[in-house]
N, C-alpha and C positions, 0 to 999 in steps of 0.2 A: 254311477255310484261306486263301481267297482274301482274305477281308475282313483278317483276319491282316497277309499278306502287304502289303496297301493301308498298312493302318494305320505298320506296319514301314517301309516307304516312304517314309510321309509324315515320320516323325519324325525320317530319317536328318540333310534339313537344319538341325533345331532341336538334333537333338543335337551338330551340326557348331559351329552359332550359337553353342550354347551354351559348346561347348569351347574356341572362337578368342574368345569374351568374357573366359572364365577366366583362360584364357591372357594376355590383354591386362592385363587388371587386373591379375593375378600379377606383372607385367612392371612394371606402374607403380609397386605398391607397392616390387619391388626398387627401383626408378630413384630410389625417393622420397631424402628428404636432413633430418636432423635437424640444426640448428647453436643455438650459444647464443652469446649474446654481454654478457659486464658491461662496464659502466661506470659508478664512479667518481669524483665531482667534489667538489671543496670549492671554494664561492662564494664571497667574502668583499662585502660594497655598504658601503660611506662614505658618506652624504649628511650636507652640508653644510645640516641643517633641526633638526625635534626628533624626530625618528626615532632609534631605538638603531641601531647598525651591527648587521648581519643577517649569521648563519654560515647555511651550509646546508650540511651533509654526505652526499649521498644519492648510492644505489647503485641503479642501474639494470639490471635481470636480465630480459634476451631471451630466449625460447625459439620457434625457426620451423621447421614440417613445411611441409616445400615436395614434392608428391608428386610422381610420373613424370604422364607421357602414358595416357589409356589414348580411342580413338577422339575425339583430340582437344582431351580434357578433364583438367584440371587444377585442385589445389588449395592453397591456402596459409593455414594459420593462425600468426599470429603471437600471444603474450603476454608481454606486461609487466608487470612490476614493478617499484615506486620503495620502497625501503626507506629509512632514517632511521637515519646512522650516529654514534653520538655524541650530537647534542641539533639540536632543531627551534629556535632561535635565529632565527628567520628569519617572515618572510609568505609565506606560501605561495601566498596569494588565497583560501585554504580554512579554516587553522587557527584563525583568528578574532587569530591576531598583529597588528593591527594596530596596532603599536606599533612591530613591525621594519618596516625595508624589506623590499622585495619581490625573494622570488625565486621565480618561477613556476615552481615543481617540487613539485605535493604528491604525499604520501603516496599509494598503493593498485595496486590490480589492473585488470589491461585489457586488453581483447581489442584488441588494436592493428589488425590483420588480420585479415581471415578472407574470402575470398573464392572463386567457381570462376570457372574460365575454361576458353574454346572457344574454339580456334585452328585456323584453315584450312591446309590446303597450299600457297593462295593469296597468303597473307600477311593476311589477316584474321582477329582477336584482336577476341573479348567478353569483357568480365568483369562479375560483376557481386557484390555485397557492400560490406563494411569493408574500404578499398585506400589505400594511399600513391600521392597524386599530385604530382609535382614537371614544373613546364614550364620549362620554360629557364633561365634562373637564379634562377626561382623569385621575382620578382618581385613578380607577380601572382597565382600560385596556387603553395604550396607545401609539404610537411611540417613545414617548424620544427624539423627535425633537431636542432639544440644543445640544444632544450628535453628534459628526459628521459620527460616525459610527450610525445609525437611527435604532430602533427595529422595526420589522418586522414579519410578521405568518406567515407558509406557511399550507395552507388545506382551507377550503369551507365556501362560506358563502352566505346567499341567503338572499334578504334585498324585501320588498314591501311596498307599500302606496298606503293606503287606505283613496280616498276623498281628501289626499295633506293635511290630518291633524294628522292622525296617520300613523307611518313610524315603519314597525314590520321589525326588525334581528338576525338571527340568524347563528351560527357559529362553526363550529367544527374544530381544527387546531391539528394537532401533532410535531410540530416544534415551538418553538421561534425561532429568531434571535436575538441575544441581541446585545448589546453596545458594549460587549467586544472581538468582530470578528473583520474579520473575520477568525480568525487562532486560536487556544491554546481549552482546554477545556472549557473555559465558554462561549464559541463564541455561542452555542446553550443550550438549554431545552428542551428535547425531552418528549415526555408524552401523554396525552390526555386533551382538552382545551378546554370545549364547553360554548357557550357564550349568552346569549338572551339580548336583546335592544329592546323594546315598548314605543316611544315616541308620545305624543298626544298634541298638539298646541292647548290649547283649543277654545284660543283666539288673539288676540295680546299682550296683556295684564300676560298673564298663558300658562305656560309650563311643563309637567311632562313627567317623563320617570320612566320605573319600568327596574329595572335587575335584570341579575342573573349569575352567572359564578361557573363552574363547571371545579376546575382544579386539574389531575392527574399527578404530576411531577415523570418521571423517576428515576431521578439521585438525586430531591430535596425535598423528602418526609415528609422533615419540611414546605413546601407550600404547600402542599395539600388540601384543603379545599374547603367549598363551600357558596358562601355569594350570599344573596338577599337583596334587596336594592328598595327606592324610593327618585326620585329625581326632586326637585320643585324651578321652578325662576319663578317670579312675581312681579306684580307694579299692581299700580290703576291708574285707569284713574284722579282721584283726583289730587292725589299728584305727577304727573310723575317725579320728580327729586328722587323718595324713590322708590327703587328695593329689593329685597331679593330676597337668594337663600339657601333652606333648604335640606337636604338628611338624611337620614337615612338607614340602615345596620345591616344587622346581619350575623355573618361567623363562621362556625363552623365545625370540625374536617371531612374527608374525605377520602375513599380509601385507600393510605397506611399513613397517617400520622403519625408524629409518638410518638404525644399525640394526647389525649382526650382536646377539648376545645368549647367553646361557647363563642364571642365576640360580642361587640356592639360598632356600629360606628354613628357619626353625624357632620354635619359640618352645621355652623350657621352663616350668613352674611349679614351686611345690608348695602347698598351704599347709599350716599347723594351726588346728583351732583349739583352745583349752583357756577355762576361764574367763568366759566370753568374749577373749581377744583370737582374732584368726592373722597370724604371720604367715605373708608370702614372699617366698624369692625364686626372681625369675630371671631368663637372659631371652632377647628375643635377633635375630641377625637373619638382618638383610644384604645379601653380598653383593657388593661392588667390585668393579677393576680399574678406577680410576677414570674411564670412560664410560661406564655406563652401570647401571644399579637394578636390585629389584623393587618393583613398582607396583602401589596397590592403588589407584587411582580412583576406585570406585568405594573405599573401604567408607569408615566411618572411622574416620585417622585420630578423630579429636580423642576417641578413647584409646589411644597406643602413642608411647614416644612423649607421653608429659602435655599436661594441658594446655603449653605454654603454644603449643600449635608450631615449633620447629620445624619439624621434620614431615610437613606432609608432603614436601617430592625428598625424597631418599637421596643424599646429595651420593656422585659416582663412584666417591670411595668405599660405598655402604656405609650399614650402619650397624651395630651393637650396642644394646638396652641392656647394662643390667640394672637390676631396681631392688628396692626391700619395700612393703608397703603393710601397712598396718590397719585393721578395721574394729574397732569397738562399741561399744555406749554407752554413754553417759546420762545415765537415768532413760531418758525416752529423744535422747540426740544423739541418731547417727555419727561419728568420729571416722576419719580415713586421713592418714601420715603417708606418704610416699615420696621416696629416693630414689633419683635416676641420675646412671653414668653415663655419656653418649662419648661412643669411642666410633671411630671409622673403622669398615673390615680390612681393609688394607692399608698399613703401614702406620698402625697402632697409634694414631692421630687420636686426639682428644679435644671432641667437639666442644663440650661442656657438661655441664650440672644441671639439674633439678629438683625443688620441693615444690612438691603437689598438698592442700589440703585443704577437707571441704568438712563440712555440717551442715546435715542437715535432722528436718524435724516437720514432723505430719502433726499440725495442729489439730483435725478431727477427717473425716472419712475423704472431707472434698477437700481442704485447704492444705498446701504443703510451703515450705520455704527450705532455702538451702543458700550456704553463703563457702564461697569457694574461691581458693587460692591460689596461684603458681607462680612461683619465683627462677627464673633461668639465668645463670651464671655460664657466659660466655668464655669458651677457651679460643679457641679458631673458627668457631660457625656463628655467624649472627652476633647479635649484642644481645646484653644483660635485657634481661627484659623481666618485668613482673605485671598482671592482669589479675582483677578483683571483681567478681562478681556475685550478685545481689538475685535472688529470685524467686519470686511465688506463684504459686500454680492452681488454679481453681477448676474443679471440674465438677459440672454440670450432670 
């Protein structure tokens, strides 16, 4: 009876453990959250070459289990699908069209996400898996959200904040997932990929963030490199309708590259809001020596350098962006006008021209559309080109 009683005893706290476990998972799975989200798009590409003009009509279907908390732990899978509505008219970078221009959206299935995370009371966050990384304006590293196939890491990254005014990250991945999955050879980048983010609020007013990325490409040993960087948006209290946003860069050969190089980057912006129009002018330069350029190979490029998609490898003379661009609205539709000059950093070359310009407009809470334009006028880089797209966005 005594041994009984011992045993009885001992198993009160396991059966406790066990209950406040239950209990906690039960709790997570309610908190959990099911959403879907389509979209959408009809591409239209003109090149002025012997390329056919390329349609791409595809439909993009999201589906993301985002669960609760349970001891801190958390999870999220995401999947996608790119379906083919009407006729593949188009290069995918997959279908073997190469006869059409290129729109980098193929066909298939894909785990987009899928990661856990451990999160402190401290303010310390792990995660680790297939995760969406965007830094700052996604320059440098970032999803390529417009693409409907979405880039993606998969490996580690441990993020904290200290005081809710500086937010320190860091990252090590060995996988991309790029745009052009999820099947054929460019569907990934395998390698070593480590990353650091230090962002400090100083005020409301001032914002800085310092980086640093450290990338090993496998198979892409012309990427290899490694750039530090600081990065600053500001206004005064004075004059609140004048914001700027200044960065700076330096990237230099790395690992297996396969030159020798040292690059210098900057991007320089000033916004004027008044009247509910906001003017910006900016210049952004990536230096070149005529052999070799700076490179942001992970960025999310489609929003830098004209939607026209030019300039996603830096050609070796560099590059210089300046732009004016304009943002308004007209009743309850979004308006954006933008001009860009594309000059080489060495020896005052002049790539071309561009007009940028989109609309869009939020039918009600879930339904969105946007109709978007880019005209490139070729000087020495590429041909004329213009691209039209069409897009509605449903969310679940």
């Amino acid at each position: 009876m005594k041994a009984f009683s011992v045993v009885m005893l001992a198993a009160v706290p396991f059966c406790f453990t066990s209950s406040v476990l239950a209990n906690d998972v039960s709790t997570a799975l309610q908190q959990s959250k099911v959403s879907a989200n389509f979209r959408y798009r009809l591409e239209h590409v003109e090149q002025d070459n012997a390329l056919d003009d390329a349609i791409a009509s595809t439909l993009r279907s999201r589906l993301t289990v985002t669960t609760g908390k349970a001891y801190g732990f958390s999870a999220l899978v995401q999947l996608d699908n790119v379906s083919l509505l009407a006729n593949d008219n188009y290069n995918s970078t997959y279908n073997g069209k190469t006869g059409y221009s290129v729109v980098a959206d193929p066909k298939g299935t894909d785990i987009n996400q899928a990661l856990l995370s451990y999160q402190t009371e401290q303010g310390t966050s792990f995660s680790a898996g297939r995760q969406l990384v965007n830094h700052g304006n996604q320059r440098f590293l970032g999803g390529v959200g417009w693409r409907q196939n979405e880039q993606t890491l998969d490996g580690y990254r441990l993020q904290h904040s200290f005081a809710e005014k500086v937010n320190l990250e860091l990252g090590h991945y060995y996988n991309v997932n790029r745009i052009f999955g999820p099947k054929g050879a460019a569907a990934d980048q395998h390698g070593n990929f480590n990353t650091l983010s230090a962002q400090w609020q100083a005020n409301a007013e001032h914002k800085f963030m310092v980086f640093g990325y450290d990338f090993e490409f496998d198979n892409w040993a012309a990427r290899s490199s490694r750039t530090l960087g600081l990065d600053y948006q500001g206004k005064v209290a004075a004059l609140p309708q004048l914001s700027w946003h200044l960065a700076v860069a330096q990237q230099d050969d790395a690992h297996n590259a396969t030159q020798d190089f040292s690059h210098n980057y900057h991007r320089i912006s000033l916004n004027w809001a008044f009247s509910g129009v906001t003017l910006q002018v900016g210049q952004e330069r990536l230096a070149g020596d005529g052999q070799s350029a700076f490179q942001t190979p992970l960025a999310t490029l489609h929003a830098f350098s004209g939607f026209a998609d030019m300039f996603l490898n830096t050609p070796n003379g560099g590059l210089r962006d300046n732009w004016l661009k304009l943002n308004t609205k007209f009743k309850d539709v979004g308006l954006m006008l933008s001009y860009h000059q594309f000059d080489s950093d060495t020896s005052s070359v002049s790539y071309g021209d561009e007009w940028n310009t989109v609309a869009s407009y939020n039918l009600n809470a879930q339904l969105s559309g946007m109709l978007k334009l880019a005209r490139y006028n070729a000087d020495t880089l590429g041909v004329d080109t213009t691209k039209v797209w069409l897009m509605l966005s449903y969310q679940l």
